[in-house]
C-alpha positions as CSV (number, residue, x, y, z in Angstrom):
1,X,0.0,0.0,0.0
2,X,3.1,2.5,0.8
3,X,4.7,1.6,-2.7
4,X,1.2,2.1,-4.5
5,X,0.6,5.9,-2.4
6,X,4.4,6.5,-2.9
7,X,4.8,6.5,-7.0
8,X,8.6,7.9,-6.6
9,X,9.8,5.1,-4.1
10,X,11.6,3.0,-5.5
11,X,12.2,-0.8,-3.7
12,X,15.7,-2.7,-3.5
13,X,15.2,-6.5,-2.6
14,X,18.7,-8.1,-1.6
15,X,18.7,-12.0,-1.9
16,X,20.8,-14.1,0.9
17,X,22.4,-17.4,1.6
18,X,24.0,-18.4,4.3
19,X,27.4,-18.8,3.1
20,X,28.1,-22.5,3.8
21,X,26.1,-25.1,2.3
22,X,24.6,-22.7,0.0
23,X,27.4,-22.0,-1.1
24,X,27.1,-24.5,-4.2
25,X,24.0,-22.7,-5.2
26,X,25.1,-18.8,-6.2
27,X,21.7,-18.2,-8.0
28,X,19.7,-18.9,-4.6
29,X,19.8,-15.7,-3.4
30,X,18.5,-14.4,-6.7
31,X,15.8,-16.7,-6.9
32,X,14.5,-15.6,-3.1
33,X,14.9,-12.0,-4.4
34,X,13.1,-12.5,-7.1
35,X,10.0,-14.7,-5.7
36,X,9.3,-11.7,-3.5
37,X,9.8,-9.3,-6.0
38,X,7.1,-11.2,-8.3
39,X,4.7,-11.7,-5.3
40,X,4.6,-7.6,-5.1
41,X,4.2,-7.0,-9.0
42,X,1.4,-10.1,-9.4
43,X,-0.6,-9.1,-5.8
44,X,0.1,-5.3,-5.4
45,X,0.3,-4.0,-9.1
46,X,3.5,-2.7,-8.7
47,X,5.5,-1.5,-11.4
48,X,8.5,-3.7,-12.0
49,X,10.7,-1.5,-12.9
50,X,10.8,-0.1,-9.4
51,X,11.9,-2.4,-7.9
52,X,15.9,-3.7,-8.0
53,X,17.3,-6.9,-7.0
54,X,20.7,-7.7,-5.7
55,X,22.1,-11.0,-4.0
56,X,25.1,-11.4,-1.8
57,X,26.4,-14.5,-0.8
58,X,25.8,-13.1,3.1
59,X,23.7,-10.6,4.2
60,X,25.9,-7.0,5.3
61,X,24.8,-7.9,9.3
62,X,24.6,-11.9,9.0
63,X,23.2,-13.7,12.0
64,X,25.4,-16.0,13.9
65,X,27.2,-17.9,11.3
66,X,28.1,-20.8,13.2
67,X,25.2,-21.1,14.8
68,X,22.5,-23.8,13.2
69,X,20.0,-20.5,14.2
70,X,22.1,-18.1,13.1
71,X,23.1,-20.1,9.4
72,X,18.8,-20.7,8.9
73,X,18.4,-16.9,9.4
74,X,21.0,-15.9,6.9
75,X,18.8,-17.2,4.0
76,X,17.0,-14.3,3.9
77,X,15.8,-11.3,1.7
78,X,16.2,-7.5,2.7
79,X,14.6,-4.5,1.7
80,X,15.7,-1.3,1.2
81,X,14.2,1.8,-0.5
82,X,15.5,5.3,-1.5
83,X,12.1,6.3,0.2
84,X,12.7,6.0,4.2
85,X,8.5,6.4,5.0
86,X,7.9,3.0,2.4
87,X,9.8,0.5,5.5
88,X,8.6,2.7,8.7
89,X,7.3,1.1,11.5
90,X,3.3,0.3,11.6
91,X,1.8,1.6,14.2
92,X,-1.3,0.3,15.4
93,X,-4.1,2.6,17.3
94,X,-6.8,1.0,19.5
95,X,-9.2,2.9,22.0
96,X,-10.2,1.7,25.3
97,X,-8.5,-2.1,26.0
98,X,-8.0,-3.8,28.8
99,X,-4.3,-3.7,29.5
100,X,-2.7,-6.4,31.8
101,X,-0.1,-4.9,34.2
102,X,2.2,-6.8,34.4
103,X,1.6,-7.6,31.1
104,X,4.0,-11.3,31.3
105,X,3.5,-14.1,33.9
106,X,6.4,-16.5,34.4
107,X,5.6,-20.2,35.5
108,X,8.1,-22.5,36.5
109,X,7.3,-26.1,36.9
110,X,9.6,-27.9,39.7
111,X,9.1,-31.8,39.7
112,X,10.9,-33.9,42.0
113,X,12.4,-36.6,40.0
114,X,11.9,-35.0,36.3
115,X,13.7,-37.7,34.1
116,X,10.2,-39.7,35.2
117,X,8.2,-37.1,33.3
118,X,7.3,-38.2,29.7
119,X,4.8,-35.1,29.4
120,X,3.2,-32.1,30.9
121,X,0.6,-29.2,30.2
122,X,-0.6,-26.2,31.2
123,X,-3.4,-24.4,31.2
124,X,-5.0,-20.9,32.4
125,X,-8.5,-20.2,32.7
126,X,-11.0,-17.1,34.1
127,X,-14.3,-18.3,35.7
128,X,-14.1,-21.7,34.1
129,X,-13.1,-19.7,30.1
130,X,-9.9,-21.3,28.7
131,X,-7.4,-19.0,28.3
132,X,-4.4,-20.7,27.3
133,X,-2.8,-24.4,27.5
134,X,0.8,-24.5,26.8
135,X,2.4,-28.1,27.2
136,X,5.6,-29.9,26.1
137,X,7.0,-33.0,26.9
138,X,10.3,-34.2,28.9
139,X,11.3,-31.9,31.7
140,X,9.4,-29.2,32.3
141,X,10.6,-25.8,31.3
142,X,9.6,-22.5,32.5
143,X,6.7,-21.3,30.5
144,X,5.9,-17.6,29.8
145,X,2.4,-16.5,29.2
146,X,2.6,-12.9,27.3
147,X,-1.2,-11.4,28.3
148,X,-2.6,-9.7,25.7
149,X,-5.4,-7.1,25.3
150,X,-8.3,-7.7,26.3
151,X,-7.9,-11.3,27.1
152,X,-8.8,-10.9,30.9
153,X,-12.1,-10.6,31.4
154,X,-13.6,-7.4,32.6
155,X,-14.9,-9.2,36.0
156,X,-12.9,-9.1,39.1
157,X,-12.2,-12.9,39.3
158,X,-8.5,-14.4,39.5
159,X,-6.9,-16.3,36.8
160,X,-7.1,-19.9,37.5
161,X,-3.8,-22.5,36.6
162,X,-3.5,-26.0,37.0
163,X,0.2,-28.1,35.8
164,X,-0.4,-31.4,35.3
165,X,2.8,-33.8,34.6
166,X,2.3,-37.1,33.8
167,X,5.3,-40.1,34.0
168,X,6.7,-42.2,32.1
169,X,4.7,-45.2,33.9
170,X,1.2,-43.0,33.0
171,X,0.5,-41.4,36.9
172,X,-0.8,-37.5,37.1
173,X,0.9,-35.3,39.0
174,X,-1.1,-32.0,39.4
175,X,-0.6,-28.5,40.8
176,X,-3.3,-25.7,41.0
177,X,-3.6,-22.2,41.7
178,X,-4.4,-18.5,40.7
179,X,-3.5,-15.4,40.2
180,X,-5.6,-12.2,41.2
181,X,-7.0,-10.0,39.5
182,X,-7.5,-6.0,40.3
183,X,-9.9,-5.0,37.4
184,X,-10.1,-1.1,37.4
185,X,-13.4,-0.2,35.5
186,X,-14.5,3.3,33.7
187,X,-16.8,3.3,36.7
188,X,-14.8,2.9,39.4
189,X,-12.5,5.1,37.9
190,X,-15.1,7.9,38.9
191,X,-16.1,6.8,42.0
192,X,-12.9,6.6,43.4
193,X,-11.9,10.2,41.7
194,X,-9.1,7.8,39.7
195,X,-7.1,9.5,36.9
196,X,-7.8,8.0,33.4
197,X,-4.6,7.0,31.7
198,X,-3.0,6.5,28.4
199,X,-0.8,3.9,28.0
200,X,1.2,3.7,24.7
201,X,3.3,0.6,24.1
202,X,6.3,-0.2,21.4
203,X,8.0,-3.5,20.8
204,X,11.0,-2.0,18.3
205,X,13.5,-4.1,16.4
206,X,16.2,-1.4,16.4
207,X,19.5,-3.4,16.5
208,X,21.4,-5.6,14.0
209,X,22.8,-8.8,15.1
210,X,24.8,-8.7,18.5
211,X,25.0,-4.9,18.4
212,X,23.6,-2.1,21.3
213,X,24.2,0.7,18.7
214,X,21.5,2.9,17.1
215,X,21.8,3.9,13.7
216,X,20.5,7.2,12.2
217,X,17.4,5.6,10.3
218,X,16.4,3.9,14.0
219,X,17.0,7.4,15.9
220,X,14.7,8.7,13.3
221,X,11.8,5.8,14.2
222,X,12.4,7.0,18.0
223,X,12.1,10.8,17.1
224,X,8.9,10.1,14.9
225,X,6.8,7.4,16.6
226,X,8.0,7.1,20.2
227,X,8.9,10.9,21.4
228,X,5.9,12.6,20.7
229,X,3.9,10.2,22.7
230,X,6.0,11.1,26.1
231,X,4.7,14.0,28.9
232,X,6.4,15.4,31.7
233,X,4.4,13.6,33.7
234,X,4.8,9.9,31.9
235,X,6.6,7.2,33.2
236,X,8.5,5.3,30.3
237,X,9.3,1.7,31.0
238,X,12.2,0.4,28.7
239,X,12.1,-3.5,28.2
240,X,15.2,-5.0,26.5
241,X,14.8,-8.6,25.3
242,X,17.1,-11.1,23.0
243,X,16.2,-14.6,21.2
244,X,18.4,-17.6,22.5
245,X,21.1,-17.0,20.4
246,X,24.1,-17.0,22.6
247,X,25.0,-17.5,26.9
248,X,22.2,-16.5,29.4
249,X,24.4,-14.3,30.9
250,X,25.6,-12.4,27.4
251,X,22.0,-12.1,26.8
252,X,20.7,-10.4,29.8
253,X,23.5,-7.7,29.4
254,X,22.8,-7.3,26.0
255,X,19.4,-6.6,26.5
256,X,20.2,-4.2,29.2
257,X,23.0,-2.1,27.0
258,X,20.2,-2.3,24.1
259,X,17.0,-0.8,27.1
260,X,20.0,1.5,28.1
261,X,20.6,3.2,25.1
262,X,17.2,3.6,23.9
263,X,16.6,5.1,27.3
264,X,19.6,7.4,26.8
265,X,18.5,8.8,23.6
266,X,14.6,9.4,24.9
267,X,15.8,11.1,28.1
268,X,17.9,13.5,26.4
269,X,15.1,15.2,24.5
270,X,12.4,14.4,26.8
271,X,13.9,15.4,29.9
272,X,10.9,15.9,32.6
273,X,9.7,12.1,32.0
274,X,10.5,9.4,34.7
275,X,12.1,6.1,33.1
276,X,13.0,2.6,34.5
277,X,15.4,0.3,32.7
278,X,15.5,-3.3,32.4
279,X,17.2,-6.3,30.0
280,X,15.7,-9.9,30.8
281,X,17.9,-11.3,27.9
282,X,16.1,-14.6,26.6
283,X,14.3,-15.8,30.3
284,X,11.2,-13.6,28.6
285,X,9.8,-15.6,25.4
286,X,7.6,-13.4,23.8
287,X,7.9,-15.1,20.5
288,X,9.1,-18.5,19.6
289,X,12.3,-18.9,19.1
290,X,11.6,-21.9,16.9
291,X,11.4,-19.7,13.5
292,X,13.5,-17.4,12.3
293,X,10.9,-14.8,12.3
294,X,10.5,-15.2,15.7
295,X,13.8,-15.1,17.2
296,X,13.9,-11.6,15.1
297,X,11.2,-10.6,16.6
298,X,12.8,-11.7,20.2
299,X,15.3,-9.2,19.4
300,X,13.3,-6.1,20.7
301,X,13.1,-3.2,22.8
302,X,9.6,-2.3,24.2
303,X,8.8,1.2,25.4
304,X,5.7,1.4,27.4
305,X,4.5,5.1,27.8
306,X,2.4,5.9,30.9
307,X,0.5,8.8,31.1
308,X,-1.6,10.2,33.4
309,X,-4.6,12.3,31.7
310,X,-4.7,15.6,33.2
């Protein structure tokens, strides 16, 4: 839709391998530029002409290259454009949702003689409505449930979990319990003389591979759809999160240099607001990190902008 409204952008589309075994195919990279080239000119009308391909045998900021991850990610395509507004962020508005806070809930499962367990699910419910069931099989991992809007009911009722593990020999093992729940209405927002609040949330991708560095084009996606959202009288919350790629430790920090400098750059042109920093590396799933898209998408900084309405 951008490349239809924009007639004087122009789209590059740079084919990847991932420089080992693809190595013996050269043309791959082409192909895989192409493909996506024609699924724009056959689905979105656009011009062929304007769009370019190129192919290198790595991509300019490869993934890990000697990790099996890292080596899937590298057979990739990228886009560029001589147009900056065509590949800007899209931001999505919504009115009036039902926002979690906290927003993730960590479970993990301790079992007392785990190389027994063959199995084991979990599931959350609200007044007796499914929420989610996670499961998995082998020793249980920890399990994080990212809560999204509006999938807590609007009653004041606590969120209901039960783990159930079952052994090799075919016994249950269950645990149960719940969470509560502090539903704050429109109503009792008025009887209790509450403040409303707007609350504006951002899950960036603003770093190549391994790196805690912003580049221009990403200080120009802060200035444009994060500063103008921050008051004197917000607090910003900066969330730095990684994909598995690498050590725990390595990760956490990562994530933390990553929150840090994204809270650097905010604070110094929106001075009066009140931030919090954190990095939780990889312990946070909030994608899988069994596709390639996913562990890209791992590789994020959320800002959470809270603002009291005046």
């Amino acid at each position: 839709a951008r490349m239809q409204k924009m007639p004087q952008a122009t789209l590059t589309i740079t084919g990847t391998t991932d420089g080992k075994a693809e190595s013996a195919i050269p043309e791959l990279g082409n192909r895989r530029a192409l493909w996506a080239k024609d699924y724009l000119v056959n689905n979105y009308g656009i011009a062929p002409e304007r769009i370019a391909l190129r192919t290198t045998m790595t991509p300019a900021v490869p993934s890990a290259p000697n990790d099996p991850d890292g080596i899937v990610e590298n057979r990739r395509i990228e886009f560029t454009s001589n147009t900056p507004d065509v590949l800007t962020p899209v931001t999505i508005t919504a009115e009036n949702q039902r926002i979690a806070t906290p927003d993730v809930v960590n479970f993990h499962p301790v079992v007392e003689n785990a190389d027994t367990v063959q199995s084991w699910t979990l599931t959350m419910s609200q007044a007796g409505r499914p929420l989610r069931t996670m499961n998995g099989k082998g020793q249980p991992e920890r399990v994080t449930w990212s809560i999204k809007p509006n999938e807590l009911s609007t009653a004041q009722v606590p969120v209901d979990y039960e783990f159930v593990a079952t052994t090799s020999d075919g016994q249950e093992v269950n645990a149960t319990g719940s969470v509560p729940v502090d539903y704050l209405s429109s109503v009792r927002k008025k009887t209790e003389n509450l403040p409303d609040r707007t609350i504006d949330k951002y899950s960036l991708i603003l770093f190549d591979f391994d790196k805690a560095t912003l580049t221009p084009d990403n200080q120009r996606i802060l200035e444009q759809s994060v500063l103008p959202s921050i008051k004197a009288n917000s607090t910003v919350s900066i969330i730095g999160y990684t994909d598995r790629i690498g050590g725990d430790d390595y990760n956490k920090k990562l994530s933390r240099e990553r929150a840090t400098t994204v809270q650097t750059f905010l604070s110094s042109r929106a001075r009066d607001a009140k931030y919090t920093v954190l990095g939780v590396g990889e312990s946070t799933e909030i994608f899988t990190n069994n596709s390639p898209i996913g562990r890209q998408l791992s590789r994020t900084v959320q800002v959470i902008v809270d603002t009291p309405k005046r």
